[in-house]
C-alpha positions as CSV (number, residue, x, y, z in Angstrom):
1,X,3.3,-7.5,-12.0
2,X,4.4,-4.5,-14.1
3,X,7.2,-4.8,-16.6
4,X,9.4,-2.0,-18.2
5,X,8.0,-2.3,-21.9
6,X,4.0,-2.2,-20.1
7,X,4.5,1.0,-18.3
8,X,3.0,4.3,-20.2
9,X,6.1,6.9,-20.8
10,X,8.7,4.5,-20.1
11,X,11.4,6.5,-21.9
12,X,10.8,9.0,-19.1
13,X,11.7,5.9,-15.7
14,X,14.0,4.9,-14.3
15,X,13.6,1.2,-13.5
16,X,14.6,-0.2,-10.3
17,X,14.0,-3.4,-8.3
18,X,13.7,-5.6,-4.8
19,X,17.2,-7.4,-4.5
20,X,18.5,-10.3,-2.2
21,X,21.8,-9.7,-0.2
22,X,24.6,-12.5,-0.1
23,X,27.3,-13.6,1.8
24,X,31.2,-13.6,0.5
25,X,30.0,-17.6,-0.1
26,X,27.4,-16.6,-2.8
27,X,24.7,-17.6,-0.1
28,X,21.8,-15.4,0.1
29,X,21.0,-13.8,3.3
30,X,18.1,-12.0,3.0
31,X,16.2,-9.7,0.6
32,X,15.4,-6.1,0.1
33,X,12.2,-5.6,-0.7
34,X,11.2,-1.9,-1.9
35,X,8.6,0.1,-0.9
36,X,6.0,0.8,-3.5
37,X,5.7,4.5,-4.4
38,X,4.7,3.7,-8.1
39,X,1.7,5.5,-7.8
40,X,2.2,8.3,-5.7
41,X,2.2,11.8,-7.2
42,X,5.8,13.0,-8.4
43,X,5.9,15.8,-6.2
44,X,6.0,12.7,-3.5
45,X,8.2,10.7,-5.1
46,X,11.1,13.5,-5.1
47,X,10.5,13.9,-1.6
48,X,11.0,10.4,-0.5
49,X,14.1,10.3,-3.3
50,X,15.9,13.5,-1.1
51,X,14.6,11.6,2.1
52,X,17.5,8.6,0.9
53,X,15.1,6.0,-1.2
54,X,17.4,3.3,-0.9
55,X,16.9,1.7,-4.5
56,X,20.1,0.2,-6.3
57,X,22.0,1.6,-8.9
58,X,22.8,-1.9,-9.8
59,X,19.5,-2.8,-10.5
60,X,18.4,0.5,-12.3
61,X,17.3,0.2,-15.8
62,X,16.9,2.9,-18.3
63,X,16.2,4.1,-21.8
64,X,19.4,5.8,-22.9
65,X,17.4,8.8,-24.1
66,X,17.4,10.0,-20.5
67,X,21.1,10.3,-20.3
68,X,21.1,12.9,-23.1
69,X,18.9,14.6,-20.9
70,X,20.2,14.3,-17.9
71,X,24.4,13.4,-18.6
72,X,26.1,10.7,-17.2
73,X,27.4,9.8,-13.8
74,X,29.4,11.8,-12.3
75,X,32.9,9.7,-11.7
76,X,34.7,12.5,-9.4
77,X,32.3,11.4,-7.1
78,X,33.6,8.8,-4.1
79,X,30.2,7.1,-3.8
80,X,27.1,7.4,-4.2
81,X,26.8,7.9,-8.1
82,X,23.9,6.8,-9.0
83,X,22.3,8.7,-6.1
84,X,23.2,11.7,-7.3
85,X,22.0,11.3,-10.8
86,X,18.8,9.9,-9.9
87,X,18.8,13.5,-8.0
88,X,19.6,15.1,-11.2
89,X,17.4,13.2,-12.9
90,X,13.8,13.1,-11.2
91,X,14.6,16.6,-9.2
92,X,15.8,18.4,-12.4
93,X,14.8,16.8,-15.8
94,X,11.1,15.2,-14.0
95,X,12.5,11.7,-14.7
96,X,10.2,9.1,-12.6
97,X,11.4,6.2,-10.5
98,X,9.7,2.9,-10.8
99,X,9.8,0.0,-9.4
100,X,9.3,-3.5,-10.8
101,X,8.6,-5.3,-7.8
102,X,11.0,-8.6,-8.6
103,X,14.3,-9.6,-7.6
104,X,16.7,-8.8,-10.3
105,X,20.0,-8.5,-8.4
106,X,22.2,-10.6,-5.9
107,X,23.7,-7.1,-3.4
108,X,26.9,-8.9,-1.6
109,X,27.7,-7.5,1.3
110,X,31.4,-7.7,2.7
111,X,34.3,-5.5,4.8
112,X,35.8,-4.9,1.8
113,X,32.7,-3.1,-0.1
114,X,34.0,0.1,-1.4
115,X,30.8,1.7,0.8
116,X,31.7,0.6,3.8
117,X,35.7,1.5,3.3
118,X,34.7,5.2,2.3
119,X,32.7,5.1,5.9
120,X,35.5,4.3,7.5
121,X,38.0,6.5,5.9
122,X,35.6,9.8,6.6
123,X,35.2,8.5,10.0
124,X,39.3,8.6,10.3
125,X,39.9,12.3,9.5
């Protein structure tokens, strides 16, 4: 299993991981595990990233160099941040996405998730 400090050009990744999803209680539920693109061209990769590659913000890591590439977030956004810069970043500034393939984060899902309120707002209007 690859870490961050073994991959070639890791200045130029972004990080990401598998997570498990818990309950309100703290009580996992289940687990996302990620599909492995790691070694697919980059080309590929980009397509799958505008097809929705559903990797976590919360788990990304980074080197810092990449956001005085790239910028920062962008915070008028309503969701979907990190999304949108990992857009920016691989589609525009040839940043790759890479996955460690180990659980790093605990994803709690709950009515009151921002995600699932921002749904349900857009649905309303």
């Amino acid at each position: 299993m690859n870490t961050a400090e073994q991959i070639q050009d890791a200045k130029n990744c972004i990080f990401y991981t598998d997570y498990f999803y818990i309950n309100e209680h703290g009580i996992i539920t289940g687990e996302f595990i990620q599909r492995n693109y790691n070694y697919s061209t980059q080309e590929e990769r980009n397509r799958i990233l505008l097809d929705r590659l559903r990797g976590r913000g919360s788990s990304s890591l980074m080197h810092r160099s990449i956001f005085d590439k790239v910028g920062y977030y962008d915070d008028s956004l309503r969701s979907s941040e990190d999304y949108e810069f990992w857009l920016r970043a691989c589609l525009i500034y040839d940043i790759k996405l890479y996955l460690i393939q180990r659980k790093t984060l605990l994803y709690s899902k709950h009515s009151e998730q921002l995600t699932r309120k921002i749904v349900s707002d857009d649905t309303l209007q």
